[in-house]
MIDOGU-696313 format. One record per residue: residue in three letters; x, y, z of N, C-alpha, C, O in turn. Coordinates in steps of 0.1 Angstrom, whole numbers, plus 5000, padded with zeros to 4 digits. Atoms other than C-alpha are relative to their C-alpha. Last residue first. Layout:
N
ALAXYZXYZXYZXYZ...
This chain:
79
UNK499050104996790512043648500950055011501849975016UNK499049944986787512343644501249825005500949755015UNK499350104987785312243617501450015002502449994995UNK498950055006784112473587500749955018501150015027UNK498850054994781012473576500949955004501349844999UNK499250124999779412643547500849985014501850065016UNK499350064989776012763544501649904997501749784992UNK498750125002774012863517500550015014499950085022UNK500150045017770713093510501449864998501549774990UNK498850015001769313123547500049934982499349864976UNK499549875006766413323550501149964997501850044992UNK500249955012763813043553501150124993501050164981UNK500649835002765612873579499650014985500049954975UNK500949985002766212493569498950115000497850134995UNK500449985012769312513567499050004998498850064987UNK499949865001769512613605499949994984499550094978UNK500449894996767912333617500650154994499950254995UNK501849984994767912003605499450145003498250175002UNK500650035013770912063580498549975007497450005001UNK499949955010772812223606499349954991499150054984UNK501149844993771612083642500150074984499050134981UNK501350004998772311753623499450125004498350175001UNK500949975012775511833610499149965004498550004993UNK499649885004776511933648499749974982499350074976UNK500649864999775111633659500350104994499650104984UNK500850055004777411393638498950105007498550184999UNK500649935015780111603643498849954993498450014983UNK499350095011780111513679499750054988498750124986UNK499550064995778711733711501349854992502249784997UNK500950105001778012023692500749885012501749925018UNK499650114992779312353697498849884998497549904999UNK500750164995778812633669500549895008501549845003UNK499450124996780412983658498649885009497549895014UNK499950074988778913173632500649915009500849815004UNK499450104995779813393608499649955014500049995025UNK499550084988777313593588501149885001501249794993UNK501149844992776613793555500349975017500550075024UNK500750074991779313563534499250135006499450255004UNK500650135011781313673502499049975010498049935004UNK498850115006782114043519499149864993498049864987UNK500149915011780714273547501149884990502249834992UNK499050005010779914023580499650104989498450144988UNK500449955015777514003605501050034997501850065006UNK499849895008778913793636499450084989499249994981UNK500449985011777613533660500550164990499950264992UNK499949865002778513363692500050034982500449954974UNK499449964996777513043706500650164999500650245009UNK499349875007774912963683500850035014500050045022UNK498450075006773912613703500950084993502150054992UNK499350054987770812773721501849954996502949975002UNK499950134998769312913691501149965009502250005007UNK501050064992768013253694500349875000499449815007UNK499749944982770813423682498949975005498550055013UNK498650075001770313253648500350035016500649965026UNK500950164998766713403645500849935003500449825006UNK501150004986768013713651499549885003499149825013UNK499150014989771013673625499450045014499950065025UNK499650125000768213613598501249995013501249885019UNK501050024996766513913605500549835004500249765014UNK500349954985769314123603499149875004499449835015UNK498950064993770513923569499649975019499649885027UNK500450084988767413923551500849985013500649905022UNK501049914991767714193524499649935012498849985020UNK499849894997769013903501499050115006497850125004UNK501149975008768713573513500050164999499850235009UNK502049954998771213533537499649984988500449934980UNK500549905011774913363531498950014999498249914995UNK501450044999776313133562500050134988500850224987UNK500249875011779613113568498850014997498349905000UNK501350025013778812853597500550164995500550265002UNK500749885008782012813622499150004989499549934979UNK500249965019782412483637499850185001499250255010UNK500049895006783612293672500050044988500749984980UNK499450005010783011943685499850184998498850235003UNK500649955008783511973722499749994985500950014981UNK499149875008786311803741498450024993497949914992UNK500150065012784111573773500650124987500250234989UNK501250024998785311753811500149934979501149944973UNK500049915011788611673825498749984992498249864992
């Protein structure tokens, strides 16, 4: 049986007028699994695979908070 995954969803909230741009740049990162636009409190939902939660806040605070277009982020881990 192969190692369990850590699993997340990122609510993620653009920068306004940035969403498109911002969910292009997101779909280019290998670890985005699959990705939504949203109408509502958030502009995207993402899902995310890490190998431990300790990666998976690293790919997040190293990498995707640090987009320019992203305004917040919350994730929410998969039990």
């Amino acid at each position: 049986m192969g190692v369990k995954m850590t699993e997340a969803y990122l609510l993620i909230l653009a920068r306004k007028g940035r969403c498109l741009e911002l969910a292009n740049k997101l779909m280019r990162m290998h670890y985005i699994k699959k990705l939504e636009i949203t109408h509502g409190e958030y502009d995207i939902i993402a899902e995310i695979n890490a190998k431990n939660e300790f990666k998976l806040s690293n790919i997040v605070h190293e990498n995707i908070e640090k987009l320019r277009d992203v305004q917040l982020i919350s994730p929410l881990i998969v039990r």
